[in-house]
Structure formats: structure tokens, C-alpha cells
N, C-alpha and C positions, 0 to 999 in steps of 0.2 A: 467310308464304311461307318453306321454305327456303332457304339462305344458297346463292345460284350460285358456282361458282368461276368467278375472273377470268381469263383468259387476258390477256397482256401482252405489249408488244413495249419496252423501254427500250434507253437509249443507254449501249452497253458502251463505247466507245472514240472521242475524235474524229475523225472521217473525214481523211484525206488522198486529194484528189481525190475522183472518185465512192467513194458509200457502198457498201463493203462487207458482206455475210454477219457477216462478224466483229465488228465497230460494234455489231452490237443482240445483244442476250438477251431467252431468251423466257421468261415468268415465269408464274406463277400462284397464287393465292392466292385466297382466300374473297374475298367482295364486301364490303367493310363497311357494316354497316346504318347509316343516315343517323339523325345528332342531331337534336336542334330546329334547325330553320330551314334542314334539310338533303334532298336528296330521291338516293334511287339509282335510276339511270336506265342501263337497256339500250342499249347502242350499236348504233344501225340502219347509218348511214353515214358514213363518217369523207371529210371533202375532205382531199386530195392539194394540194398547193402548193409551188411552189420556193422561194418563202421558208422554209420548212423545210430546205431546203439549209444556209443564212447560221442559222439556232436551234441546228445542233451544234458551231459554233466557237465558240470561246472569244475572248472580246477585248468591247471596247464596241462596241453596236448600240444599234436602237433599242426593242428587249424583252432582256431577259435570255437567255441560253444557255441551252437544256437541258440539265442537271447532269449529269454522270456516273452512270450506274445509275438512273437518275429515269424515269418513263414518257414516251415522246415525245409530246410538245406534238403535237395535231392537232384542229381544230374538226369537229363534229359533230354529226347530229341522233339523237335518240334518245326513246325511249320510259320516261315513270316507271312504275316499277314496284314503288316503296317509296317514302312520305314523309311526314313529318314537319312539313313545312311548309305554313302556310295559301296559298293560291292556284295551288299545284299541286296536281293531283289525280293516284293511279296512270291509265295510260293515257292523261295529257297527254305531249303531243311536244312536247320541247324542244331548244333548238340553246345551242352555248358551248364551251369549251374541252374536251372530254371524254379528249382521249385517244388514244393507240392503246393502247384495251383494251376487253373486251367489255362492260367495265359500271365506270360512275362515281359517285361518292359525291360531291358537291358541293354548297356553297350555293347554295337558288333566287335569291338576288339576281345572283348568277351566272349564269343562265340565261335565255333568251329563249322564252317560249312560241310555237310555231309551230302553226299552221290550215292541218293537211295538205289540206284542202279547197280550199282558194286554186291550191293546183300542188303536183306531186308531189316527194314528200319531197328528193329531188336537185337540185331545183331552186332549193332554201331552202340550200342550199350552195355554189350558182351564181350567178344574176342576181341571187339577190334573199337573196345570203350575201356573203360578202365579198369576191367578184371584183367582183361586181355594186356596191356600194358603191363599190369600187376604181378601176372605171371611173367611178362615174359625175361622187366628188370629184376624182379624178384631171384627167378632165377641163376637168369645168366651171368648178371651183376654181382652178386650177393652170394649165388650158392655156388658159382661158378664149377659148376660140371665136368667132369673130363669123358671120355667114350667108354665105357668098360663101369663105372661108379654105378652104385645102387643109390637109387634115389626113392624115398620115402616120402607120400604125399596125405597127409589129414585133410577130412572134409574134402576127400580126390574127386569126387563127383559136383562139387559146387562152381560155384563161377568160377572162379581161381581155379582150384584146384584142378579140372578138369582140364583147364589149358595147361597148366604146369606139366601133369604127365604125359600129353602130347610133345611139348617142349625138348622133354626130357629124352623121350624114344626115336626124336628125330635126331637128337644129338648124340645117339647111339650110346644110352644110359638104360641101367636095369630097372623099372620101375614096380613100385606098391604103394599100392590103395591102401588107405585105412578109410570104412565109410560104413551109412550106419546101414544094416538091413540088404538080404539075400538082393533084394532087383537091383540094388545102387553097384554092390559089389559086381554082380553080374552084369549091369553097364562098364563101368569100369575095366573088366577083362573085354567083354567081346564089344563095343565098343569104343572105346578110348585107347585102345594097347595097353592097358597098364598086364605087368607080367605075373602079377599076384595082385587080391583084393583081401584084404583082412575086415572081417565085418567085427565095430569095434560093440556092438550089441548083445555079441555072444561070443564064448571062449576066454580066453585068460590069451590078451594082448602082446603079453612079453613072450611067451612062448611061441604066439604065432610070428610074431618077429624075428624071433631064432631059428624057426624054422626057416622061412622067404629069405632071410639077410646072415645067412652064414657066415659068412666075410663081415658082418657090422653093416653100418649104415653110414655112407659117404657124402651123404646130402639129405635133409632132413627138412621141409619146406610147410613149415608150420601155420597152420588156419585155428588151430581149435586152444592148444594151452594145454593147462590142469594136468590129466591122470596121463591123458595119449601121451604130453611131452617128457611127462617123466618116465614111463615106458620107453621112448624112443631113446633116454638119455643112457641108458641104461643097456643097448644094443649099438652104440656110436663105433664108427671107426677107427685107425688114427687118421688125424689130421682132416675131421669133418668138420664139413659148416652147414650151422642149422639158420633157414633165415624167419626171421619173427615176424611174417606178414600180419597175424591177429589171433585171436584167444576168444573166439564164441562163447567157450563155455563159462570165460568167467564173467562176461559184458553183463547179466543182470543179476551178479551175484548183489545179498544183501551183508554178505561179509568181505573182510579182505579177500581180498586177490590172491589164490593159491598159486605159488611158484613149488618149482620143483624142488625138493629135497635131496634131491642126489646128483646137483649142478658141478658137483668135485667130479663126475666123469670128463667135464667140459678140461679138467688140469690134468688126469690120466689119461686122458686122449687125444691131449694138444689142438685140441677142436674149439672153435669160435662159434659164437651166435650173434648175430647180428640183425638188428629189426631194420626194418624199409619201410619208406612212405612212399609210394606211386609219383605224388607231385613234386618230387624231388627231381623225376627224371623227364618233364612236360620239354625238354627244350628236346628230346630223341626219342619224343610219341612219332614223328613220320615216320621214322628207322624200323619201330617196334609195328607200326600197321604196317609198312611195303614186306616187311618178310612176315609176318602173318597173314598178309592177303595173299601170298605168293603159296604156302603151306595150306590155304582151303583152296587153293583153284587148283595145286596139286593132285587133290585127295587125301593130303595129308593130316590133317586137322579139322576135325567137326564141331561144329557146335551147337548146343541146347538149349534153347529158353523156357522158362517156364513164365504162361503169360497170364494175367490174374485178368479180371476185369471190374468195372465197377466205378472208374472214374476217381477222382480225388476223395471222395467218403471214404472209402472203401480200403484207404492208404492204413487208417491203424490196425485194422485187422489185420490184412494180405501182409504187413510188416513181421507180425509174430509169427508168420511160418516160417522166417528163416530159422527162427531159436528153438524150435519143433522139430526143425530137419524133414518137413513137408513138402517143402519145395522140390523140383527134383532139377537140376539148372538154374540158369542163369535169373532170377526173379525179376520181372517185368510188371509195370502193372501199366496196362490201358487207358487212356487218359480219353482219349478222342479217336475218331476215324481218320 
């Protein structure tokens, strides 16, 4: 085959506040042809994630920062179409770190083969990608649920979160939505199962919580941070666990990081919070897709993409609809046919 040029999106400058135009350059260069034990692969779909927000600061985390000038870190699925290596063939579809760019050069040990037969190619970047993971250790792991508990979900209609309160209703748990605006709430109830929706746009939050969570809050499955969590801390059970998946609302803050002020419920309550990283639990991703593949063929589990278009340009726009609450799903963006 001849050599495609790459189209590129890299990190020109670290963000202050939301990501600006100016932050990325757009690059291009030949595809480089892959070594032994290497395959190059066409980028179909790139997922969209707010932890990509916390990947262009600089400072300790729990991955590394994306370099200055370096192509932005983004997981994706994509199609080989040159290799080198034994167990991938051209025309297999694979998912992994790829990129924002139209085509990656990478080790197959690095790569995950996917059976776009199962569900559609978005979908392997969804439930059954690394939201879907996110929820499922998230919860199970971490918030550890019992049958009968109320469980409280922020940002319940987004990638994560949407799968958490399906998690949670098949585990025979009382679920609420916190989300922003009537359609999302109203998704959310009819549906997703969640048993209540709090729209956190309008009303006074702690009382809608007092309302839905009579008994408190036994499981607390945090996406957003800031005002919500200190609202939730403030309606806790005893003996709940909150788990610290991510804090949206403070990723382009241009001040400190608001934490809660009223974290003394966490010693009146005898309740833990604890944060999770996804990549912590990669060695029991097969465990986490066979019983979520087994829950959508049930009918018991659905899921939602929101799919942008526009190819790798188009990546710093279609990024700031997650910190907008635009998106409505799992955000995808288009790469290729």
C-alpha cells in the first residue's frame, strides 16, 4: 500500500481553564510503516473523555501528562491496515491508546482485538470500553452495593454514569440521578431505571435529596465534585461509601480545587471515600465485558452514544461539549468510515 498521510492534533501549550484553539497544532506527516511486532492501524473512532482534561497539566497524577508537542493521548478503535505482526491481520479491528490522529503505528501487544459483530464499533468505546469498565469496578469494587442500598449517581446520564445506575438496579439497589436539564432527568427515569432524577439546574439539591434518600445515601458514585458532593455529604448514611471516580466541574477551574467543607460527615457517618482509576483493574476487563455483554443481550443494559463528526480537526471543539453538558452519551467522535 502507499504510505497515507497522518493528520494530527498535538498539545501546543497547557490549558489555563477550558482548552483553547491555541493549546493544539495541527500536524501531518507520512504514516510510518510498522516493524516486527508492530501493526498500522486507521483510526475509526476516537472516545472523548474528561479525564483528558487532568492528561494536559502538568504535575503528579496517575498517568503521565501529555508532553508538550506530543500527539494527544485519546483511546480508540480502529482498523489494521499494515502489519507485521503474527495475530493481527489487515482488516482486523482493534482498540488501545491510538491517538488524536488518522493513523497509528503501534505494538500489537498494545492493542485489543475487537468482534465488531458483538455491537457496533462505538459501543467498544462505551459500555464495553472504558466507561463501561469504570462503572462497573467503580462500583462493584469500591462502592460495593448490597440489595436494598440507595445509591446516588452525578452526571447519571453520561458515559459512566449511565452504566452505573443500570449496575446498580440489576444488583437490586435504589437508584438517583443527579443530571443537568428536564430531557436528561427524563432519560434517566424512563430510560435507564434510575428510581428518581434530580435535575441539578434547578431546585435547592439537598432538599431534593432528602426527599428521594430518606434513609440517607449508601453509595455515592461521584463524576462531577464541587457543590453536588458537598450536597451529597450532607444526606450520607451510616457506613456509606462514596467512590471518587472524577470532579468535572473543577478540571478547568482557574483557582484551587474546591473540596467539600463539610467532609466531618465522612467521621459522623463512619463512611469512606475512596477514588479509582480504571487501569488499576485492566488485568479483570474480560470479567467486566463477559457480564456486561451478557446484561445487553439480556435487555438489561442500554447504551447511548453521542457521535460528533468532522474527523481529527474537529477534536478541540467537539472536546468542550463535555464541560458544557452538551453531549448527551457516551461522546464519540468520527475519525473515518
Amino acid at each position: 500500500m502507499s504510505t497515507p498521510t497522518n493528520h494530527q492534533i498535538r498539545l501546543a501549550a497547557r490549558p489555563v481553564g477550558l482548552p483553547k484553539d491555541g493549546d493544539w497544532q495541527r500536524t501531518e506527516e507520512p504514516a510510518r510503516p510498522p516493524a516486527e511486532g508492530e501493526v498500522l492501524v486507521q483510526t475509526l473512532y476516537l472516545s472523548l473523555d474528561p479525564a483528558m482534561r487532568g492528561w494536559m497539566n502538568e504535575g503528579k497524577s496517575y498517568i503521565p501528562p501529555v508532553g508538550l508537542g506530543e500527539v494527544m493521548r485519546a483511546g480508540g478503535i480502529g482498523r489494521v491496515v499494515a502489519s507485521a505482526a503474527p495475530g493481527l491481520a489487515v482488516g482486523d479491528h482493534v482498540s488501545g491508546a491510538l491517538g488524536v490522529q488518522e493513523y497509528a503505528t503501534l505494538a500489537a501487544k498494545a492493542l485489543t482485538k475487537v468482534d465488531p459483530t458483538l455491537a457496533p464499533l462505538p459501543v467498544h468505546l462505551s459500555v464495553l470500553g472504558m466507561p463501561g469498565m469504570t462503572a462497573y469496578f467503580g462500583l462493584l469494587d469500591v462502592g460495593q452495593p448490597k440489595p436494598g442500598d440507595t445509591v446516588v449517581v452525578s452526571a447519571a446520564t453520561g458515559a459512566v454514569g449511565a452504566v452505573v445506575g443500570q449496575i446498580a438496579k440489576i444488583k437490586g439497589c435504589r437508584t438517583v440521578a443527579i443530571a443537568g436539564g428536564p430531557e436528561k432527568c427524563r432519560y434517566a427515569v424512563e430510560t435507564l431505571g434510575y428510581d428518581a432524577a434530580i435535575d441539578y439546574k434547578a431546585g435547592d439539591i439537598r432538599q431534593e435529596l432528602r426527599t428521594h434518600c430518606p434513609s440517607g445515601v449508601d453509595v455515592y458514585f461521584d463524576n462531577v465534585g464541587g457543590d453536588i458532593l458537598e450536597a451529597v455529604l450532607a444526606q450520607l448514611a451510616r457506613k456509606a461509601r462514596i467512590v471518587v471516580c472524577g470532579a468535572i466541574s473543577q478540571y478547568n477551574n482557574t483557582t484551587a480545587v474546591k473540596g467539600p467543607a463539610n467532609y466531618l460527615s465522612l467521621l459522623v457517618n463512619r463512611a469512606r471515600m475512596e477514588g479509582m482509576v480504571v487501569f488499576d483493574y485492566a488485568d479483570r476487563y474480560p470479567l467486566a465485558v463477559a457480564d456486561i455483554g451478557a446484561w445487553i443481550k439480556e435487555g438489561r443494559l442500554v447504551s447511548r452514544e453521542d457521535i460528533a463528526t468532522g474527523g481529527v480537526d474537529a477534536f478541540p471543539a467537539t472536546l468542550l461539549k463535555l464541560f458544557s453538558g452538551e453531549n448527551f452519551g457516551k461522546l464519540v467522535l468520527k475519525v473515518a468510515d
